[in-house]
MARNUMAR-820711 format. One line per 2 residues: number of its first residue (from 1); their letters; for each residue x, y, z of C-alpha. Coordinates in Angstrom, 2 decimals, always signed. Each point is the difference from the previous one (the first is absolute). Layout:
N
NUM> A> X:Y:Z | ... $
END
This chain:
407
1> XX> +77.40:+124.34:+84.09 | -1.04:+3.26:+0.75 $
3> XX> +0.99:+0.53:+3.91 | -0.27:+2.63:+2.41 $
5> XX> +2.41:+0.07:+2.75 | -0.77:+1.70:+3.08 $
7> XX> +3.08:+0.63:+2.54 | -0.22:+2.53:+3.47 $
9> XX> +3.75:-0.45:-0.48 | +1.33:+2.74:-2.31 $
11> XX> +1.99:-0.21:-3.26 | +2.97:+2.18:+1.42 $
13> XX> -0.14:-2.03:+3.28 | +3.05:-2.38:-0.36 $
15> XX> -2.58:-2.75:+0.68 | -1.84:+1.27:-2.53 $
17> XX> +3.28:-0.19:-2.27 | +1.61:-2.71:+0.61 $
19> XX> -4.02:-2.80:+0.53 | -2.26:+1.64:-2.34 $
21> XX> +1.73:+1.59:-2.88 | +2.39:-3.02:-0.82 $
23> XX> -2.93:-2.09:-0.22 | -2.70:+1.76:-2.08 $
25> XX> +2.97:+0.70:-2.00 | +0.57:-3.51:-0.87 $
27> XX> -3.85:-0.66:-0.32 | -0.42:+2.51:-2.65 $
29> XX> +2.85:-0.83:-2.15 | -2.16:-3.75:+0.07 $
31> XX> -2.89:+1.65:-1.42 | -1.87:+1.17:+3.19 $
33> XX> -1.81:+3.69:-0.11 | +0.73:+1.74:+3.55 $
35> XX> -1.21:+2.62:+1.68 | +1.17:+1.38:+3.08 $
37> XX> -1.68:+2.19:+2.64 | +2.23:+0.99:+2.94 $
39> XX> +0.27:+1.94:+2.92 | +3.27:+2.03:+0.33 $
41> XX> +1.21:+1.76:+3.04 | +0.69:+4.11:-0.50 $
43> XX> +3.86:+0.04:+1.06 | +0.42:-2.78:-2.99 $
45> XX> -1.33:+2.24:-2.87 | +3.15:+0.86:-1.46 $
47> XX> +0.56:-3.55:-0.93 | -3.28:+0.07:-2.11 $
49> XX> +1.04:+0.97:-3.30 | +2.64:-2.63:-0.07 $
51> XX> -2.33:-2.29:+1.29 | -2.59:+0.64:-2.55 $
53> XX> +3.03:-0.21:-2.96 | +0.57:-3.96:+1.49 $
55> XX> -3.83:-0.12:-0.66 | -0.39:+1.49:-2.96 $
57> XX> +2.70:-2.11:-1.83 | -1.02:-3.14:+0.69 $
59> XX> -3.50:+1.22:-0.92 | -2.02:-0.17:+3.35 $
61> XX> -2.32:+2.79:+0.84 | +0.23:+1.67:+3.35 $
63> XX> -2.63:+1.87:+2.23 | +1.85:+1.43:+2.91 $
65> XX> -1.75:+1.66:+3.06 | +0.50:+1.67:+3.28 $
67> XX> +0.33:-2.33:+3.04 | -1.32:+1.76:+2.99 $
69> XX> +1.36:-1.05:+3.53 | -1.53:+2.23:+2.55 $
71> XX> -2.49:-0.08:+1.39 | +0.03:-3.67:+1.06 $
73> XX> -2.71:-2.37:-1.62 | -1.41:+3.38:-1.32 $
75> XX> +2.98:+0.16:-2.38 | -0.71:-3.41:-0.99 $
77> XX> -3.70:+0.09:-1.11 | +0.72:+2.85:-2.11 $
79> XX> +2.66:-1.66:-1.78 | -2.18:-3.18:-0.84 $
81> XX> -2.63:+1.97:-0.82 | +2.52:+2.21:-2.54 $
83> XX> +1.00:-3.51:-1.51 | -3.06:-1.31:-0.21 $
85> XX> -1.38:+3.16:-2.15 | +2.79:-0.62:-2.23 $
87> XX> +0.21:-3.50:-0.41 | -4.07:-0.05:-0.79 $
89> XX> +0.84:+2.82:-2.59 | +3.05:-2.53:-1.53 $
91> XX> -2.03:-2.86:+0.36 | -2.72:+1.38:-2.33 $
93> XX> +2.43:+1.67:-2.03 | +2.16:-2.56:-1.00 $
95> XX> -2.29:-3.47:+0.70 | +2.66:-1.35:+2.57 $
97> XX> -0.43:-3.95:-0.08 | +1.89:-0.20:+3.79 $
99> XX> +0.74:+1.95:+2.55 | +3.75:-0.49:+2.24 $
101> XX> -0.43:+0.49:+2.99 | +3.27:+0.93:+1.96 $
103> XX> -1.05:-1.03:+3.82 | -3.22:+1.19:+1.95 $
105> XX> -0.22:+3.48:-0.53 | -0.70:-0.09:-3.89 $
107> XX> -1.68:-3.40:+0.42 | -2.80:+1.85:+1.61 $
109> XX> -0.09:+1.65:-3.79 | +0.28:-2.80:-1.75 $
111> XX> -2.76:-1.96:+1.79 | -2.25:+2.96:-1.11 $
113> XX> +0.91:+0.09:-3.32 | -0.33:-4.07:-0.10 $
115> XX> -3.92:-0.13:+1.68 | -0.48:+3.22:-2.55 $
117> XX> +1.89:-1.25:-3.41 | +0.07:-3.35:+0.17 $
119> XX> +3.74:+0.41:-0.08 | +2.91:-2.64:+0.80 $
121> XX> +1.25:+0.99:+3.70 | +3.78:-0.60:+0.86 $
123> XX> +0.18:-0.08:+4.04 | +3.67:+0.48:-0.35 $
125> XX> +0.39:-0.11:+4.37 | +3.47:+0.75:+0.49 $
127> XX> -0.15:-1.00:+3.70 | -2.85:-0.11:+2.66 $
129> XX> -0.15:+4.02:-0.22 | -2.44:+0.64:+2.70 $
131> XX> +1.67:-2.83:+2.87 | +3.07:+1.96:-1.05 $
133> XX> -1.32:+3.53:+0.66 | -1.22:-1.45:+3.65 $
135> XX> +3.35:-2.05:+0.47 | +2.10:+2.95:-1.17 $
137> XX> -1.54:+2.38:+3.01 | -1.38:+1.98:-3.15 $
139> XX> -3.78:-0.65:+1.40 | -0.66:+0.02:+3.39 $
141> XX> -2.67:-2.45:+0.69 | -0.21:+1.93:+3.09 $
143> XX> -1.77:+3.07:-1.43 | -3.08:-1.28:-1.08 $
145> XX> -0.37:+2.19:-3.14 | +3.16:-2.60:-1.54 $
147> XX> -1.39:-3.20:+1.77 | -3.35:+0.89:-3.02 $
149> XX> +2.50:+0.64:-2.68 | +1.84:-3.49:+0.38 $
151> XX> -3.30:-1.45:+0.45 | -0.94:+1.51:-3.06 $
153> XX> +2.92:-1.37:-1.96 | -0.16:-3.07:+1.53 $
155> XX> -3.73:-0.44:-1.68 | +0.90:+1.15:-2.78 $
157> XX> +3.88:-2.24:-0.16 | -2.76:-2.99:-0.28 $
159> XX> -1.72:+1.64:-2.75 | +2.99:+0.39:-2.28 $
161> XX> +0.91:-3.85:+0.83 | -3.84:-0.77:-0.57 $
163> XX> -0.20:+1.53:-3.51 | +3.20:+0.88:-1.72 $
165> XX> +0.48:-1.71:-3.25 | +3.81:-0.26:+1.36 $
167> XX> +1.81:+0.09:+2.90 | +3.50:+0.87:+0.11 $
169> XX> +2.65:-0.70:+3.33 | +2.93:+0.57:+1.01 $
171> XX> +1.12:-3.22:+1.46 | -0.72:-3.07:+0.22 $
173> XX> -0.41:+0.29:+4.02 | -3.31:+2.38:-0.91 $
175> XX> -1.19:-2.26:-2.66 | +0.13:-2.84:+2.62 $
177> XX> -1.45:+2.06:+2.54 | -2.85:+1.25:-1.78 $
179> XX> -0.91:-3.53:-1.62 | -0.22:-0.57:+3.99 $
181> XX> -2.45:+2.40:+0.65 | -3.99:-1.67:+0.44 $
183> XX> -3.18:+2.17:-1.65 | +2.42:+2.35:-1.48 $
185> XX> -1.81:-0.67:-3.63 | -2.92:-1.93:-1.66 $
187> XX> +2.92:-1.60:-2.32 | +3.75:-1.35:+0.44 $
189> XX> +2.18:+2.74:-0.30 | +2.27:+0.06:-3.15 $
191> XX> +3.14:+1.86:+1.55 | +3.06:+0.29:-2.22 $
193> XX> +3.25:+1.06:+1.63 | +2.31:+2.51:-1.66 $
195> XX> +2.63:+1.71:+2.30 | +1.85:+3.71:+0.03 $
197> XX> +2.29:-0.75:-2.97 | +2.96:+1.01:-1.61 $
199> XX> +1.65:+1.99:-2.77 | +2.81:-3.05:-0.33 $
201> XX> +1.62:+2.00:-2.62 | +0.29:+3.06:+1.91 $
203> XX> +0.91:-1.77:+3.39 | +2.94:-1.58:-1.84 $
205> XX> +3.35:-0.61:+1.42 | +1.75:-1.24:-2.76 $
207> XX> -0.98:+3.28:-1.68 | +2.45:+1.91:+2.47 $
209> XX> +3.75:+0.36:-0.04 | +2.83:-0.94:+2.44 $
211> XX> +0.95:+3.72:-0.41 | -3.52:+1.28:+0.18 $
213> XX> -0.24:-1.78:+3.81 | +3.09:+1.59:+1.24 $
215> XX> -0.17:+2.77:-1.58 | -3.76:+0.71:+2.46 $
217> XX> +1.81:-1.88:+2.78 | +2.22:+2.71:+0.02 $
219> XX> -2.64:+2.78:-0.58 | -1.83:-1.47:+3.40 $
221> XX> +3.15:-0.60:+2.10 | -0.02:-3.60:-0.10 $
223> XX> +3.07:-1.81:-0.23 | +0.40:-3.28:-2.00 $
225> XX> +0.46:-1.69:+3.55 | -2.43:+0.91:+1.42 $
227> XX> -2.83:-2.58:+0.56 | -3.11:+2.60:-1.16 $
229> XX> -3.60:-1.37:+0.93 | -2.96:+2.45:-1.74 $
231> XX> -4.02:+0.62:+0.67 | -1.94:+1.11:-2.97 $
233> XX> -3.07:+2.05:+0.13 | -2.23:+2.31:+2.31 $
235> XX> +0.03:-0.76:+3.30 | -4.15:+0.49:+1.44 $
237> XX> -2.28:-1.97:+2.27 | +1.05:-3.33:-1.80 $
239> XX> +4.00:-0.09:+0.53 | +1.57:-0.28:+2.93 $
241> XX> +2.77:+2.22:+0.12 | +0.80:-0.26:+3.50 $
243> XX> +0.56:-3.74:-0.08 | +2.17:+0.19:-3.25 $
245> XX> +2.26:+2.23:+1.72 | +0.45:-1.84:+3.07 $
247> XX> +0.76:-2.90:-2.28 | +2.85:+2.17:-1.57 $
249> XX> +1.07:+1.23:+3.27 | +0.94:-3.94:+0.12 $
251> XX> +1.63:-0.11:-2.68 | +2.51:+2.77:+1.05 $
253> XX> +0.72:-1.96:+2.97 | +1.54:-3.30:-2.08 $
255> XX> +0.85:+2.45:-2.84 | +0.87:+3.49:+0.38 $
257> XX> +0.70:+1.19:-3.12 | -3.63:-0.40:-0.95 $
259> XX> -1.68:+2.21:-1.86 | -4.42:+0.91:-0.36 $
261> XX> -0.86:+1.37:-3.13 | -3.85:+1.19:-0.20 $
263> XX> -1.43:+0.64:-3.12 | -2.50:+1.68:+1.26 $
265> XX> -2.55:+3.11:-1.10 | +0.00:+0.51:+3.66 $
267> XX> +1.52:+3.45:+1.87 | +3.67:-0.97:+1.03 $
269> XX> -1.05:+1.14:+3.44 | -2.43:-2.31:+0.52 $
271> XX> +2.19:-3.10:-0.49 | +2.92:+1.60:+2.01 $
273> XX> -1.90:+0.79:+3.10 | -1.32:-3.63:+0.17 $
275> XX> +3.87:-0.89:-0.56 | +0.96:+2.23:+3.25 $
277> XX> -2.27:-1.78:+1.78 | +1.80:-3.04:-0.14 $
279> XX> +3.76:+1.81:+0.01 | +0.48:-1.13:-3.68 $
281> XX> +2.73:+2.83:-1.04 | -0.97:+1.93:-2.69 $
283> XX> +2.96:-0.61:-1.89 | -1.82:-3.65:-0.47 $
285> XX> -2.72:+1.20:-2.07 | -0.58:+0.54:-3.57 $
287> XX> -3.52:+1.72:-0.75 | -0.59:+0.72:-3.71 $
289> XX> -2.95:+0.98:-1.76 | -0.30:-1.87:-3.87 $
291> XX> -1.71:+0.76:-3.17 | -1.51:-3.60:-1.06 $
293> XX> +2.89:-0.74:-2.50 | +2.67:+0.66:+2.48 $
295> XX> -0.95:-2.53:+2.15 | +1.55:-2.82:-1.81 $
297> XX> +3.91:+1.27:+0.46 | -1.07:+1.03:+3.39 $
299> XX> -0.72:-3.72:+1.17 | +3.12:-1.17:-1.78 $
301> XX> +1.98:+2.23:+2.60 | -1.54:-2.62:+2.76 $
303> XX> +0.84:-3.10:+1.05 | -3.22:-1.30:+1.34 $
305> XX> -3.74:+2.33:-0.03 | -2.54:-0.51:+3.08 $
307> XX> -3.68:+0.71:+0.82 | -1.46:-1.02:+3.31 $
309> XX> -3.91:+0.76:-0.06 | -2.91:+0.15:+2.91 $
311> XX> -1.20:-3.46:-0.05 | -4.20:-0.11:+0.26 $
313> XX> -2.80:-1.48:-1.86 | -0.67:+2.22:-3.14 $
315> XX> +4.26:-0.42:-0.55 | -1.28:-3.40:-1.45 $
317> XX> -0.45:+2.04:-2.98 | +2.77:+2.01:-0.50 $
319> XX> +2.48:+0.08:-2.90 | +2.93:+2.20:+0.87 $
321> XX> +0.91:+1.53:-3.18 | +3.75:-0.15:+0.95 $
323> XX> +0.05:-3.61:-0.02 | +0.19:-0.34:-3.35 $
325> XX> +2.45:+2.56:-1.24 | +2.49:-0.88:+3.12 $
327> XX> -0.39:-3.86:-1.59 | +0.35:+1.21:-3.23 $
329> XX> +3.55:+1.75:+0.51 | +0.73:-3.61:+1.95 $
331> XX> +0.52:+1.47:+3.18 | -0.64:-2.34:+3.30 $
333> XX> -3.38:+1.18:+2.15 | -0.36:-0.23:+3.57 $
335> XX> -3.54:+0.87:+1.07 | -2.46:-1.31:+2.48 $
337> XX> -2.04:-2.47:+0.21 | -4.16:-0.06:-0.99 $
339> XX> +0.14:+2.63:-2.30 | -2.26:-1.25:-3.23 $
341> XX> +1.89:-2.60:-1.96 | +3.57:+1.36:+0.81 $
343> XX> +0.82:-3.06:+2.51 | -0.52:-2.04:-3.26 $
345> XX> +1.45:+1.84:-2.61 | +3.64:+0.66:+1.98 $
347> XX> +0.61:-3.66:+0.97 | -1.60:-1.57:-3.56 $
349> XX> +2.77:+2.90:-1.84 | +2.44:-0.45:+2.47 $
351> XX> +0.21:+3.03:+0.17 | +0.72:+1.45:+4.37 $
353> XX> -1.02:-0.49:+2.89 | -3.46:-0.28:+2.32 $
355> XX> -0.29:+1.40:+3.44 | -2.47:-1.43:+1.46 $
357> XX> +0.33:+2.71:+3.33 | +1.32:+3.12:+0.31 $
359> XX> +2.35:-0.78:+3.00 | +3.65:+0.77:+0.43 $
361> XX> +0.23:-3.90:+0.40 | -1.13:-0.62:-3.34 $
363> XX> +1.32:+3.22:-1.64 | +3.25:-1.82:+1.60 $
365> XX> -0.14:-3.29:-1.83 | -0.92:+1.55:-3.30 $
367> XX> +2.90:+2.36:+0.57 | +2.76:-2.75:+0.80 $
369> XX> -0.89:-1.64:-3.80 | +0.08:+3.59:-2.11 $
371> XX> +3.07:-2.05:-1.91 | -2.55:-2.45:-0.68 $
373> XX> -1.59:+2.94:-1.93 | +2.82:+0.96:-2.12 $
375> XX> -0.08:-3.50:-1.38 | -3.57:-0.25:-1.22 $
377> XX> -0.25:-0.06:-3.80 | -1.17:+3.77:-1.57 $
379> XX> -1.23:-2.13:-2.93 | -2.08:-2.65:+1.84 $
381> XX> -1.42:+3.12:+2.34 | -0.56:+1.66:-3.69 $
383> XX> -1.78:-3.02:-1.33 | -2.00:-0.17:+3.50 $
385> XX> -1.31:+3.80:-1.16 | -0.25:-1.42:-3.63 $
387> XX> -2.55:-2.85:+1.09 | -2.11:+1.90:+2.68 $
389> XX> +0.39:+4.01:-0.92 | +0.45:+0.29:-4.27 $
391> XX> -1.64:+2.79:-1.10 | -0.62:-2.06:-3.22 $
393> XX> -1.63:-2.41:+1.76 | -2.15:+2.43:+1.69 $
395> XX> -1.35:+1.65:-3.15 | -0.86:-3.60:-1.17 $
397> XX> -1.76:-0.88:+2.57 | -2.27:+3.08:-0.21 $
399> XX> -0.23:-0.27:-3.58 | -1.54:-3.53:+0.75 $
401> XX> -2.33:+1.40:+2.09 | -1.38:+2.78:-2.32 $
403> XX> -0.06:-2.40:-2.48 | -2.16:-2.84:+1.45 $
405> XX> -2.31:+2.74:+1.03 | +0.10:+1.55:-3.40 $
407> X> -0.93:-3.16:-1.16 $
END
């Protein structure tokens, strides 16, 4: 099938890296004739040439462009209007059978190019993007100028349900919610559920050596006593950063040898302040920054990973992306509660612990079973990731979707 796949995520974003590439990888080598157009942010264009080598060898054709991010909404238009010129000019070019739409932004594209071709259209959501931009203090309902634009989206949200050829969640929570929803479309929604998933073979544990662990162990000043706990990722609007130090500030009270290790793109500075703030010594922390591959060894060095994340209503859709590769190196989770299908996934894999409040009560009783932890199974928590996060099964799944609307 001839496919055009339109992300506002770049190619040298680690998103980008690590939930596009993997999969149109996979869907080409099954036959599949992709064609991405992507917007990539200035400070990321020295990764573009070995971006576009990735590309190039497994045979997909890329169109990068500029993303523009000021002025506000401004910024925005002129992007979608830059895609749209070029997707109109590939569409023609190339007779694209389907168009991939990577959340609302290029869905607005692909609707076009649908009404105008005739084309398949792939609403591939990712989340409830515009409740999240409201919910994530991004728009201001306030200022009336943002209360149009999520109006807007809103509209058109029930336009992508109403007349994709397939829609594509996150989670089952979303599915369930939107099958909920009453004159959202003329027809039953078809929703098919694919989550953030996972290089299993690079987020491999048995692929690391004894030496290899304390050999990094010793390069981050962590001693083979010590009981290390980790976070993973950027820490934005979504994570609460706050709250998962207080919860460590616990932990140094029934264990003080306890160590933080963030593996984080974020300025050390920013994680230390937050940690002075709650007279967590310095000396506590770990705060590394990670090239993709290095993440692996770097969660080996931990004994369990956590994630607490604002609870609200578009979080009913969300797919943290280091769910799956903590799973997949069988380390134990401990997260909150109501985030997506997490609460699910971590007590069907046995696989951590679920805080259902952020209190020092509860961060108490979760704290008083960490042994508990060390004695959940890395395989079973690696066969949880197996069942729910397999990048294999991901590229299946879209590969069953292209095909039934190939056919």
């Amino acid at each position: 099938m001839k496919v055009l796949y339109i992300s506002y995520d770049g190619m040298t974003d680690p998103l980008g890296q690590s939930q596009v590439i993997p999969y149109l990888e996979g869907l080409t080598k099954l036959g599949h004739q992709i064609t991405i157009i992507s917007c990539e942010k200035p400070e990321r264009k020295f990764n573009q040439p070995e971006i576009k080598k990735i590309l190039d060898d497994a045979g997909i054709q890329w169109h990068p462009i500029n993303y523009t991010k000021k002025p506000p909404i401004i910024s925005t238009l002129i992007d979608i209007r830059n895609i749209y010129s070029l997707a109109l000019r590939i569409s023609k070019e190339k007779k694209i059978e389907a168009v991939h739409c990577r959340s609302y932004i290029p869905a607005l594209v692909g609707l076009r190019l649908k009404r105008k071709f005739g084309v398949k259209f792939i609403f591939d959501m990712r989340g409830f993007w515009a409740d999240e931009r409201v919910e994530g203090a991004i728009w201001n309902l306030n200022n009336p100028l943002f209360k149009i634009v999520y109006s807007y989206f809103k509209k058109k949200e029930k336009q992508f349900l109403a007349e994709a050829d397939s829609i594509i969640s996150l989670t089952e929570n979303a599915k369930q919610e939107m099958l909920s929803w009453k004159n959202r479309s003329p027809h039953p929604l078809s929703i098919d559920v694919i989550p953030c998933c996972v290089d299993m073979k690079l987020f491999d544990a048995a692929k690391i050596s004894t030496a290899e662990i304390q050999n990094k162990k010793s390069e981050l000043g962590l001693t083979e006593s010590a009981f290390v706990i980790s976070y993973v990722g950027s820490i934005g609007t979504w994570y609460l950063c706050d709250e998962m130090l207080q919860f460590f500030s616990r932990i140094l009270l029934k264990i003080p040898s306890a160590k933080f290790l963030f593996i984080t793109p974020e300025a050390k500075d920013f994680v230390l302040t937050k940690a002075r703030a709650q007279n967590i010594p310095v000396e506590k922390l770990e705060i590394k920054k990670a090239a993709r591959n290095e993440m692996p060894l770097l969660l080996k060095c931990c004994d369990v990973s956590i994630f607490f994340i604002k609870p609200s209503f578009s979080k009913k859709a969300s797919s943290p992306v280091k769910q799956g590769e903590i799973m997949s190196m069988g380390i134990p989770i401990i997260c909150n509660s109501k985030i997506g299908d997490t609460d699910l996934i971590v007590l069907e894999s046995n696989a951590g612990f679920i805080l259902h409040e952020l209190t020092d009560e509860a961060f108490d009783k979760v704290i008083d079973q960490l042994q508990k932890l060390k004695q959940l199974n890395p395989l079973e928590i690696r066969a949880g990731a197996e069942k729910f996060y397999s990048l294999e099964k991901g590229i299946a799944s879209y590969n069953e979707i292209y095909k039934k609307l190939e056919n």
